[in-house]
VEXNUPA-982993 format. One line per field, with one value per residue (C-alpha): x, y, z. Coordinates in steps of 0.05 Angstrom, whole numbers. Example, Ala and Ser with C-alpha at 12.3 -4.5 7.8 and 13.67 -1.06 7.14 Angstrom:
BEGIN
east: [246;273];
north: [-90;-21];
up: [156;143];
END
This chain:
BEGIN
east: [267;244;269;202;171;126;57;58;1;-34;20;73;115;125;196;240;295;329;402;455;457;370;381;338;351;340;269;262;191;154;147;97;93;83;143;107;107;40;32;23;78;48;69;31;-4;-61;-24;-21;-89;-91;-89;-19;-1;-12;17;77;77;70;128;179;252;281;267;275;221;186;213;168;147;183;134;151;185;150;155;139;95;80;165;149;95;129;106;72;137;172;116;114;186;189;135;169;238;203;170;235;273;218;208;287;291;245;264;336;308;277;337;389;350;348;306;363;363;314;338;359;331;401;418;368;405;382;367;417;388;436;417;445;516;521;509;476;397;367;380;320;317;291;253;188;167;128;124;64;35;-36;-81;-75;-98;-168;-203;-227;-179;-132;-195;-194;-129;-138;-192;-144;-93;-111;-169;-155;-98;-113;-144;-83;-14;39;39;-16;6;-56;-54;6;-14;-83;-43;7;-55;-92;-21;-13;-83;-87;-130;-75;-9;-22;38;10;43;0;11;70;105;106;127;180;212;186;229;273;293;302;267;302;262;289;276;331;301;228;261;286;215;185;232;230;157;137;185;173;92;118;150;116;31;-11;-20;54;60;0;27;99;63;24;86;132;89;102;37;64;80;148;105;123;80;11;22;59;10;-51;-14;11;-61;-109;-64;-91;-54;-83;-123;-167;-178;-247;-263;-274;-207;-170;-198;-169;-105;-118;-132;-59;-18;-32;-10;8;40;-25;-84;-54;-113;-78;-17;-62;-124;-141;-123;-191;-233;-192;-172;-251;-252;-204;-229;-299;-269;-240;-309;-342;-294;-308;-383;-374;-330;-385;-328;-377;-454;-487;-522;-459;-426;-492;-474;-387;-367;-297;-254;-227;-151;-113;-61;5;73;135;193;228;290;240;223;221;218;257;200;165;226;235;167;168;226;198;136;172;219;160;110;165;179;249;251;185;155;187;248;271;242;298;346;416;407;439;398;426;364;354;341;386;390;403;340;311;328;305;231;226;245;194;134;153;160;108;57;64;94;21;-21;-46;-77;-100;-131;-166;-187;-188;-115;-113;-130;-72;-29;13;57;98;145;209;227;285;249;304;322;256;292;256;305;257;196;156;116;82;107;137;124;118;63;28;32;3;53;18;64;45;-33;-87;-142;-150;-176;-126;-177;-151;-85;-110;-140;-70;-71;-133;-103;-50;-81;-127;-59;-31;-98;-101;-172;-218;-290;-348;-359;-293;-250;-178;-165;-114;-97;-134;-198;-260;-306;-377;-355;-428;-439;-476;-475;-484;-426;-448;-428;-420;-452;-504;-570;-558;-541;-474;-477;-423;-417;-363;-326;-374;-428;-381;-417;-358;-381;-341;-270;-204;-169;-117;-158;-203;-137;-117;-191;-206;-267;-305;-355;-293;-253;-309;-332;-260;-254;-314;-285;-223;-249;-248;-217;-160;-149;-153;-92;-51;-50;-30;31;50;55;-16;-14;-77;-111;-122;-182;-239;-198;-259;-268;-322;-327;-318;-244;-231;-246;-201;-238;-180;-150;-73;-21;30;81;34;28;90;114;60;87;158;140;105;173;228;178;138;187;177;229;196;203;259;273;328;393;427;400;459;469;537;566;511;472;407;377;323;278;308;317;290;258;215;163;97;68;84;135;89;28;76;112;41;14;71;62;-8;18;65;3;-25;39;51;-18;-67;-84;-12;21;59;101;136;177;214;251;257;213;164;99;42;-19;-73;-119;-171;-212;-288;-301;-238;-213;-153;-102;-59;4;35;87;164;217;260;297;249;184;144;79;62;-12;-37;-97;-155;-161;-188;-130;-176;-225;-173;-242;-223;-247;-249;-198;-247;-218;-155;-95;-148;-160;-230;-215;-143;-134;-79;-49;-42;1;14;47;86;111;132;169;212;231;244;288;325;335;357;407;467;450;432;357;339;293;231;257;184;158;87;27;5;-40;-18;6;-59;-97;-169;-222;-223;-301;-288;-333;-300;-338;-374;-391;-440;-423;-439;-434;-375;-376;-354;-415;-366;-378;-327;-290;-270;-259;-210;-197;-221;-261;-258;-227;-171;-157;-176;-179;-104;-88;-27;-25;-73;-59;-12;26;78;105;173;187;165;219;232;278;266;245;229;162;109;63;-14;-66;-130;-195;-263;-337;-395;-460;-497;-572;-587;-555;-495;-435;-367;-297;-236;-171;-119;-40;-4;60;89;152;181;192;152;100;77;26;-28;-77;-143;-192;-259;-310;-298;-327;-373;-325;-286;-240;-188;-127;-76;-105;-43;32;66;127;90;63;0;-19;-103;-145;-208;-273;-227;-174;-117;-123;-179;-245;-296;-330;-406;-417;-343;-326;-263;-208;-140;-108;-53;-3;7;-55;-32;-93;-152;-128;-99;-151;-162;-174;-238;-220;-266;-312;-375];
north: [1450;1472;1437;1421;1352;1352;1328;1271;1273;1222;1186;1218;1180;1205;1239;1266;1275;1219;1212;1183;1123;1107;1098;1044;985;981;979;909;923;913;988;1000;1026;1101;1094;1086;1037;1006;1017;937;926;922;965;1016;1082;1083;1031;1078;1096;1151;1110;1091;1166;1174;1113;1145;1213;1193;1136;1143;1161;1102;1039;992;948;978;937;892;927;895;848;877;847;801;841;823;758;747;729;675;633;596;602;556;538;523;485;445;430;406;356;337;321;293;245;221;214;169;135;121;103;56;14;22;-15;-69;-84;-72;-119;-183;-239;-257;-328;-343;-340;-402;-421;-441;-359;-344;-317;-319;-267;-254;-229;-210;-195;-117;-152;-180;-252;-295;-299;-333;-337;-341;-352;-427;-428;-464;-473;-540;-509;-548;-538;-491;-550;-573;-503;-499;-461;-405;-397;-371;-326;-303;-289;-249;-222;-191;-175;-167;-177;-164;-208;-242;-192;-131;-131;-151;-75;-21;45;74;27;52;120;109;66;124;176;130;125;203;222;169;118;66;45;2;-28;-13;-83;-128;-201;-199;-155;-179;-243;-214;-181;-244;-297;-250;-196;-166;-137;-68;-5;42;68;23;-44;-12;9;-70;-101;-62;-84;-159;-166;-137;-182;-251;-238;-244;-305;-337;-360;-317;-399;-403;-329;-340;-411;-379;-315;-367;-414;-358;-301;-294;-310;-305;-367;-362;-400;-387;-405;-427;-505;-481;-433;-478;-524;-473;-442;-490;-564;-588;-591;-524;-570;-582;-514;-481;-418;-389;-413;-390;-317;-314;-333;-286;-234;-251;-222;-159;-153;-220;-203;-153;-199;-261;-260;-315;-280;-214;-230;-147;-142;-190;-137;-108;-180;-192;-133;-155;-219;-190;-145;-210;-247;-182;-170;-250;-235;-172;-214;-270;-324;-332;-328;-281;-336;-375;-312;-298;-367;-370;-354;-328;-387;-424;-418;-486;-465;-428;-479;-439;-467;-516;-457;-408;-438;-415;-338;-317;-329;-273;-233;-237;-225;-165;-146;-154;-116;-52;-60;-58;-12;41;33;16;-47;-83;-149;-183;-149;-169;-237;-243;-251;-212;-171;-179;-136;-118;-109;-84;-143;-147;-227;-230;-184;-244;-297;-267;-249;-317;-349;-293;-316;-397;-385;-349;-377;-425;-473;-468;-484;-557;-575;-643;-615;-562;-544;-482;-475;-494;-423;-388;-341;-285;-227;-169;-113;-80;-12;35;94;148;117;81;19;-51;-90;-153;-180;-236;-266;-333;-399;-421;-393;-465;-473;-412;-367;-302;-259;-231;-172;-141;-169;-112;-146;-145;-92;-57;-44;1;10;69;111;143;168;205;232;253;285;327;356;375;410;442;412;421;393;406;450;490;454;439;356;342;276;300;324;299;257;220;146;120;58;67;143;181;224;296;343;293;326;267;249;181;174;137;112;57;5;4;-64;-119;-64;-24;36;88;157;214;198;228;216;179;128;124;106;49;27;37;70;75;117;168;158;172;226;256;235;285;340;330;327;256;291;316;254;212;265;256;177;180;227;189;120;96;82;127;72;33;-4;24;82;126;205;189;178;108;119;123;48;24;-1;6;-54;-23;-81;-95;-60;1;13;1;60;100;77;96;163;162;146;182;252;258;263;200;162;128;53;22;-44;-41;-21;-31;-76;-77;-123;-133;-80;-21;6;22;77;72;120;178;172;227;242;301;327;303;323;375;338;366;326;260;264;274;209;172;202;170;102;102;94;37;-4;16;6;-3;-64;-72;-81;-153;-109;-84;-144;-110;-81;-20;48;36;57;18;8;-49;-72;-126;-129;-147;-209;-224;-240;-213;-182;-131;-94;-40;-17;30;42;105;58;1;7;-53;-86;-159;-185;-252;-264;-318;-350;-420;-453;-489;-434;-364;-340;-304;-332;-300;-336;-358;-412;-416;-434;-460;-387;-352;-293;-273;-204;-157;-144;-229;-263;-204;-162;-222;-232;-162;-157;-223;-193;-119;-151;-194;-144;-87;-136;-106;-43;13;40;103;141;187;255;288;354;356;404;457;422;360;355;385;342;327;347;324;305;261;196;126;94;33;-16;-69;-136;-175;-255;-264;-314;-370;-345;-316;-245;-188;-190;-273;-267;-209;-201;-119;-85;-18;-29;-70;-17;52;44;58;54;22;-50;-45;-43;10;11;-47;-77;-80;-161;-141;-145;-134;-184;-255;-306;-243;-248;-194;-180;-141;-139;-121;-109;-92;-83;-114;-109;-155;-149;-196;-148;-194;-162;-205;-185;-205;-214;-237;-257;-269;-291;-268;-291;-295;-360;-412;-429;-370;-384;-342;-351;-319;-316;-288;-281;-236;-186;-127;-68;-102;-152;-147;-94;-141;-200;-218;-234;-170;-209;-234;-300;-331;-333;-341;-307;-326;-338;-376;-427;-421;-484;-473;-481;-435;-391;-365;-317;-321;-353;-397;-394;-408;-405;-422;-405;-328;-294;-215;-201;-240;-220;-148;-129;-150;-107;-67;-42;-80;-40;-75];
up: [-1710;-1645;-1581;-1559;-1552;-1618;-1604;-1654;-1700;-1744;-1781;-1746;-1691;-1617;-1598;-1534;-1520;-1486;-1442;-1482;-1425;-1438;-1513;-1535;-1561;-1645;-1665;-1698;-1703;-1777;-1808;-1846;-1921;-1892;-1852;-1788;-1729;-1694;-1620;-1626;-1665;-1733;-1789;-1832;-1825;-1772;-1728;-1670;-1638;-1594;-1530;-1550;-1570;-1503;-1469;-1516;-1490;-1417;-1428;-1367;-1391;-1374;-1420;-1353;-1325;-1263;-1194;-1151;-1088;-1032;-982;-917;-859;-810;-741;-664;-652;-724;-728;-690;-726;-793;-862;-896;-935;-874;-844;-913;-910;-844;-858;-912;-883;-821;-872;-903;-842;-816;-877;-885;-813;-820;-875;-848;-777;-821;-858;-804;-740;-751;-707;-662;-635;-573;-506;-469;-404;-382;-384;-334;-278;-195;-161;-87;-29;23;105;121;139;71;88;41;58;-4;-79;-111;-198;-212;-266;-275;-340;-373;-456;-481;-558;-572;-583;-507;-489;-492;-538;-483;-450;-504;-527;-445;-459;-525;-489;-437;-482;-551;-578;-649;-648;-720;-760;-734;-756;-717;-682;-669;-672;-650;-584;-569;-569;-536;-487;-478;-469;-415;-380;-383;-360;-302;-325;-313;-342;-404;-448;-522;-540;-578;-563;-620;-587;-524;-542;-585;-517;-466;-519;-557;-517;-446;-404;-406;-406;-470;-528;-563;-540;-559;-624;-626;-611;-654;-721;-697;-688;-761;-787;-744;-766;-842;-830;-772;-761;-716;-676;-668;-639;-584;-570;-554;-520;-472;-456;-440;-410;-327;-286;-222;-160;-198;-249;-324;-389;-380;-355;-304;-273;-284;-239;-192;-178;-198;-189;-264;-319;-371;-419;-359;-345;-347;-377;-307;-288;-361;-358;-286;-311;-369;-310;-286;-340;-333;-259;-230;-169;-158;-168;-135;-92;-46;-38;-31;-12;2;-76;-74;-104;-159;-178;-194;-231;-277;-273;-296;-354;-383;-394;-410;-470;-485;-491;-526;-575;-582;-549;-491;-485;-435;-401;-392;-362;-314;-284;-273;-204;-192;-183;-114;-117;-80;-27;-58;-55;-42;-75;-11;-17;15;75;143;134;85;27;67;68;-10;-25;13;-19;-85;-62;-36;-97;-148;-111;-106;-179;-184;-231;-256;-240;-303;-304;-237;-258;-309;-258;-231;-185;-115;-63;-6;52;118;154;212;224;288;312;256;291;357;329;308;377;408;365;371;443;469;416;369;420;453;394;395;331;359;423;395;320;331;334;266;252;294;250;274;243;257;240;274;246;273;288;265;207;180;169;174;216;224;199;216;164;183;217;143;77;43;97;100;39;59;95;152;158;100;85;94;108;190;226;264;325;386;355;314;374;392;324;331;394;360;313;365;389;323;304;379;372;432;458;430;495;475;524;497;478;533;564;624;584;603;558;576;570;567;533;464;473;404;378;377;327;272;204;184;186;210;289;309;382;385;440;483;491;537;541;595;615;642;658;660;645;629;556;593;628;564;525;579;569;492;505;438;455;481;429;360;398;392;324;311;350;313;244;217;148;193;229;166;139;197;200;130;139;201;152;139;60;34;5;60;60;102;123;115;143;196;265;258;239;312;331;278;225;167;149;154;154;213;169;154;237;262;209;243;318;295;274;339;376;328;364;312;249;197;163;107;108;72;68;7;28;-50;-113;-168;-228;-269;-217;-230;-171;-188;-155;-87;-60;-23;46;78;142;155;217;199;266;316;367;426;386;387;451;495;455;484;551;541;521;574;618;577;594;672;691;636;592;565;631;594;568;617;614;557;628;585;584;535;506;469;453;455;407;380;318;306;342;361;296;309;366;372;408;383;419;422;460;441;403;370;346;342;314;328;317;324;272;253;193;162;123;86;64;78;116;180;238;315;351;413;457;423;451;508;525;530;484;451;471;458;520;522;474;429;485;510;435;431;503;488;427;449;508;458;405;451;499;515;504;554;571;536;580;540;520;520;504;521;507;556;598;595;664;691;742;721;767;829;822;772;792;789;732;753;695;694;682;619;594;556;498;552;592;644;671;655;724;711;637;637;708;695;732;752;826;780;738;781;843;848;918;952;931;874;798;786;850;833;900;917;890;811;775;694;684;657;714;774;795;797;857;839;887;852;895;861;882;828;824;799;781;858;889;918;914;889;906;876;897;857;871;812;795;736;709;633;618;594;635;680;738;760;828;825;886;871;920;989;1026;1008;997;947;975;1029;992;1006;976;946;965;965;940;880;906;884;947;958;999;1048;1003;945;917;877;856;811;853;855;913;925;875;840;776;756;788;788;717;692;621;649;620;626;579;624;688;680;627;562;499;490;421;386;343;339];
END
């Protein structure tokens, strides 16, 4: 037999030689009757075709099963990206965690009991020494059942709130995430809470932010809507939800803003209350009447949804009209000032996002504040003394209208040391510290100043903005430069009609027409920037980029400027305002804003304003304040038609703010403060600067005088030309019908012609101490459209107590009146031509006045912007 592999022929089987290791397994196969085996297994001759002969020849040598190719390795990025299983079995797990956490939370929470109103806890708030200065925390609460709440106003509500309320379950996923994606892509912070749920955590639960008391809420609501009616939930929801006036449930606020009880509510009235919830320390339009606009808004959405809903038809909608609010009630505990001093609290404590509205409602905190109570007690006695004790509500009804405010800040630190808020918070609600609703007038020119310096900023003849840079001062003269197709020519205060003047005398004057003018040169974008990093919030109202800025159209609050006047004094570098030194409950400090101070302006930019504002005070319109006795700078200021006065003003140690404003107390209309306090006009350098000096010498007693440490711009110490012409401004009727030289004693021998004896050369008997007398002799040449001319001559003693006398002698010769029309001393001494007493000469006006008038005799504000 040969040892080569036979070719196996028809009825013959296949053969080679094998390893002893590959011997195959036996051949269980049928055989057939020839002996053979099929290629498919089946027996008998002809079973093998010659496919399978050759499937047999070609048969490896091994009998073992061919291996799998290997899939090959995932390299680089693809590493990175999962598999399908992995995705699969992620989900998967995912799902059953969820699933067993969830029925785990709905068997493990419980409803826990409700909590009693005898837990609520008060709120402490402590002066910076630690001594008690209010504990706030009664609650006011009057639970009534769903049938005496009318029918609309609970569908306002569910308007505001939810307005699926009995067709949802008891939470809404999806609201919670479109609430979440509104919140993350600005379009406002919304809860994702239906009405369940925030029941569940007003009556249930606290007020705690975290994902535990979430978790909590969540568990307690699904199970309470099982077991309770969708009429008991919104009655609980309505009788424990916070509206605001420390009022809680829906009785309480109806009396608290409206004085009914809620089942006499309108629908008007209901879907403001329904506007509430969402915000109701924000769209208390009493308490915040600048908040007026967003508060409609709100107020709007809430009928809107009730139309869209078919609660409400679109003709009754056409006709509401937002609601009259009656006059807020402070609880009798918050009298005097320290309801203003809480609310501000609560304000900066909110705002800055360190506890929310209902949280700190709850109760247990103790908050330490800035307020220093003796500078307190002194801005009180200021204000009651220098103003309110003249306001005669019997005499004149005008006086009725007389409110005042103002703000003390430490200029290094940013600290609010004293605020004044109103005569008594259970009298007057508003806190006219912090309302922005005024225009701030004058006040805001020394930012624009400013704010040439830091941008180097020059004329729109390339001449460098310095305090001796001169500017046309015409009356109604339009701003050139200014990128519009409109023309903006504002008036100057009473029509005056100055010339060519310098920055500095334009500043003691509050030239408008100077002052937008520089605004344009400046860049109204750049000024707008720098009065918001020197402490004007951003979102002032009417704090626009244009030329307009200048004149002090924004509505900043007192608090708002005196942050700007302390960055102003601390050389330009701004501590933000803090009026929380601590807050801690059960031991735990929660945590403030940092306290940082940084250089928002150059100090050169900061340190020539003050040299500016120095001027104001020594020999310009805010000369009251020298009575501080202290070196001091300030500013002026009066908004549209009087409505309201200003004086800003800093020493290098306190920066302060005080205005006196106008408003109805029946209607909250502002109203220009004409003959109040039996006074022609209120101007700034009046009542406000005598506030403001009282104060700064009480507050700083004891304590030496800082002199100004100033770096100033190059330039700034230049002369002006010597050409410059004294500006001579026409006379024009007051609202009293007086001329400009009687009115505000101003004219521009009074406030220019600078010789010996005149305005700014003080005589030997002024003195800056309380009772010393101070001695001006003002001459000045009119001309009136006869041709006569009037001099004035005025002797004036000025003392600072109650009760200051002035003399005033108008009439005189041709070139002015005589220079030493006045005691040298001080006395009120008269001259020929005029009486002290009061009479009147040929060609003069009123004379002799009396109550110490700094602001109609030494000038009174021109900031108004008209």
């Amino acid at each position: 037999m040969s040892d080569e592999a036979q070719q196996p022929g028809p009825g013959h089987q296949g053969w080679a030689p094998r390893e002893p290791d590959d011997a195959p397994a036996p051949d269980v196969r049928p055989v057939g009757a020839d002996g053979a085996v099929g290629a498919d297994g089946s027996g008998g001759a002809g079973g093998q075709t010659a496919a399978g002969q050759a499937k047999s020849a070609k048969r490896p040598k091994s009998s073992k099963s061919p291996k799998r190719p290997r899939r090959p390795k995932r390299t680089g990025w693809r590493r990175l990206i999962p598999t399908w299983r992995m995705v699969l079995g992620t989900f998967l797990l995912f799902v059953a965690l969820v699933s067993g956490g969830l029925v785990a939370g709905y068997l493990l929470v419980d409803i826990p009991p409700a909590n009693p109103t005898a837990t609520a806890q008060s709120n402490v708030y402590l002066y910076g020494d630690g001594s008690q200065l209010v504990r706030d925390g009664e609650v006011n609460r009057e639970n009534i059942p769903l049938s005496k709440v009318p029918k609309t106003v609970q569908q306002a509500v569910l308007a505001a709130e939810d307005r699926d309320f009995y067709s949802e379950p008891a939470v809404d996923p999806k609201a919670m995430i479109r609430a979440a994606w509104n919140t993350v892509t600005g379009k406002g912070k919304q809860s994702g809470s239906t009405i369940t749920q925030q029941f569940v955590k007003n009556y249930y639960l606290d007020q705690e932010q975290s994902l535990t008391r979430k978790a909590k809420e969540f568990f307690i609501a699904i199970k309470l809507d099982r077991q309770v009616s969708k009429s008991d939930i919104l009655s609980g929801y309505l009788n424990t939800s916070y509206f605001g006036r420390n009022s809680y449930g829906v009785q309480a606020a109806a009396q608290a803003y409206f004085g009914k009880d809620a089942e006499d509510l309108s629908t008007a009235e209901g879907a403001y209350l329904a506007t509430l919830l969402n915000s109701p320390n924000a769209y208390d339009v009493g308490a915040h009447p600048e908040n007026r606009g967003r508060a409609v808004a709100r107020w709007d959405y809430v009928l809107d949804g009730m139309v869209k809903e078919d609660w409400l038809s679109e003709s009754d909608r056409a006709a509401m009209t937002f609601p009259k609010l009656t006059e807020a009630k402070a609880p009798s505990g918050m009298s005097g000032q320290r309801g203003y001093l809480v609310r501000a609290v609560e304000d900066y404590l909110i705002t800055h996002k360190v506890i929310d509205e209902d949280t700190l409602k709850k109760g247990g905190y103790r908050i330490t504040t800035t307020i220093d109570k003796k500078l307190q007690d002194d801005f009180v006695e200021a204000v009651d003394e220098q103003l309110m004790s003249k306001v005669d509500k019997d005499a004149r009804e005008i006086d009725r209208n007389v409110r005042a405010g103002g703000v003390a800040i430490h200029p290094a630190t940013g600290k609010v040391v004293a605020m004044y808020g109103g005569i008594d918070y259970t009298q007057q609600y508003v806190n006219n510290a912090t309302r922005r609703d005024y225009q701030v007038g004058s006040i805001f020119k020394p930012l624009v100043f400013a704010s040439a310096v830091q941008n180097g900023s020059t004329t729109q003849d390339g001449r460098p903005i310095t305090p001796n840079t001169i500017y046309d001062g015409s009356n109604k003269r339009p701003v050139e430069g200014w990128d519009s197709d409109s023309i903006y020519a504002p008036e100057n205060e009473d029509d005056g009609d100055y010339g060519d003047i310098t920055v500095r005398t334009a500043t003691d004057r509050s030239v408008n027409s100077v002052y937008a003018q520089m605004a344009v040169d400046v860049g109204s974008e750049q000024v707008k920037q720098t009065a918001v990093d020197m402490g004007v919030p951003e979102n002032t109202p009417d704090l626009t980029a244009s030329p307009s800025i200048a004149l002090g159209t924004a509505t900043a609050s007192v608090l708002d400027m005196a942050s700007a006047y302390a960055t102003l004094a601390n050389h330009g570098e701004r501590g933000t305002y803090a009026l929380i030194e601590k807050i801690t409950k059960d031991g735990r400090a929660l945590e403030l804003p940092a306290k940082d101070t940084r250089q928002v302006i150059p100090r050169e930019a900061a340190d020539t304003t003050t040299s500016v504002l120095r001027s104001v005070v020594e020999g310009g319109t805010g000369t009251a304040a020298q009575a501080a006795g202290r070196p001091a700078a300030g500013k002026t200021g009066t908004a549209e038609e009087d409505k309201a006065a200003w004086f800003a003003g800093y020493t290098p140690e306190l920066a302060t703010v005080v205005a006196v404003m106008g408003q109805d107390p029946d209607t909250a209309a502002q109203t220009p403060l004409y003959g109040a306090l039996g006074e022609a006009r209120i101007n700034g350098g009046g009542y406000p600067a005598r506030i403001w000096a009282q104060f700064t010498a009480a507050a700083l007693d004891g304590t030496p005088a800082q002199a100004f440490d100033l770096e100033l711009e190059p330039g700034a110490d230049d002369p002006p030309p010597a050409d410059v012409p004294e500006p001579q401004p026409e006379p024009e009727p007051q609202p009293d019908g007086q001329m400009p030289g009687e009115a505000q004693g101003q004219t521009q021998g009074q406030l220019e012609g600078q010789t010996e004896g005149q305005t700014q050369g003080q005589t030997r008997g002024q003195g800056q101490n309380e009772g010393q007398d101070q001695g001006q002799t003002q001459g000045s040449t009119q001309g009136t459209q006869g041709g006569q001319d009037q001099g004035q001559t005025q002797g004036q003693t000025q003392g600072q107590t109650q009760g200051q006398t002035q003399g005033q002698t108008v009439g005189g010769t041709a070139d002015g009146g005589a220079a030493d029309g006045g005691a040298a001393d001080g006395g009120g001494g008269t001259a020929e031509g005029g009486a002290a007493d009061g009479g009147t000469t040929e060609g003069g006006g009123t004379t002799g006045i009396t109550g110490g008038l700094f602001d109609d005799t030494n000038g009174g504000d021109e900031a108004s912007t008209r």
